[in-house]
N, C-alpha and C positions, 0 to 999 in steps of 0.2 A: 577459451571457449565459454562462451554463454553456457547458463545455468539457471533451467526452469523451476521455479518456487510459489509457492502460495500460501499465503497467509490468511487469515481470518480473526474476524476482532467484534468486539462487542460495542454498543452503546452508539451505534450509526443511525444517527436518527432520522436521516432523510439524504435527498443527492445532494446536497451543499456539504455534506460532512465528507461524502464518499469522492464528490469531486478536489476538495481541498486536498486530501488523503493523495488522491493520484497526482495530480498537481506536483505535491511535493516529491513526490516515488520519480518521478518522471523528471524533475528539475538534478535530481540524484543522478540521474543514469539508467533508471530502469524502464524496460519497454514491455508495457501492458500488453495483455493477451487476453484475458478476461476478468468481469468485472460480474458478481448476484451479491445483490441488495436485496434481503429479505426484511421488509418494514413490519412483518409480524413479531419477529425474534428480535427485531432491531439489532441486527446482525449483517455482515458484508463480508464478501472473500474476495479475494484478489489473487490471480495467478500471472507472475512479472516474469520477465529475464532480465538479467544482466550480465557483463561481461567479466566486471571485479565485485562479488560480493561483498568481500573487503573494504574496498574505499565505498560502495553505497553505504555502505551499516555504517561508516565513521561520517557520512554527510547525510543520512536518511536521520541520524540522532540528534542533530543539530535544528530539524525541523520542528514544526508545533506538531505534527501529524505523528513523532515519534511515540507519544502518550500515549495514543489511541491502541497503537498497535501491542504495547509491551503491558 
């Protein structure tokens, strides 16, 4: 059963950072729901599902996008 999650990260400094970000969330297995980009705080949250949290985290860590988030 899918499992609804949101994260949030720092240092997003425009939609190139936050599209790369999904890009790779999404080449993992995860199915985006929503996305706020705040370019004052330079700041982004992200609310995904997926189906094996499990194997995303061990292929979400292999990306360049994993930095961003941890």
């Amino acid at each position: 059963m899918a499992k609804r999650r949101t994260i949030s990260f720092y240092e997003c400094e425009h939609y190139g950072d936050l599209n790369n970000i999904l890009e790779d969330m999404r080449s993992c297995g995860a199915k985006i729901g929503y996305t706020q980009l705040d370019e004052d705080e330079e700041t982004c949250t992200i609310e995904y599902e997926v189906e094996d949290f499990h194997e995303f985290a061990i292929e979400f860590k292999d990306t360049e996008s994993y930095e961003f988030v941890n």
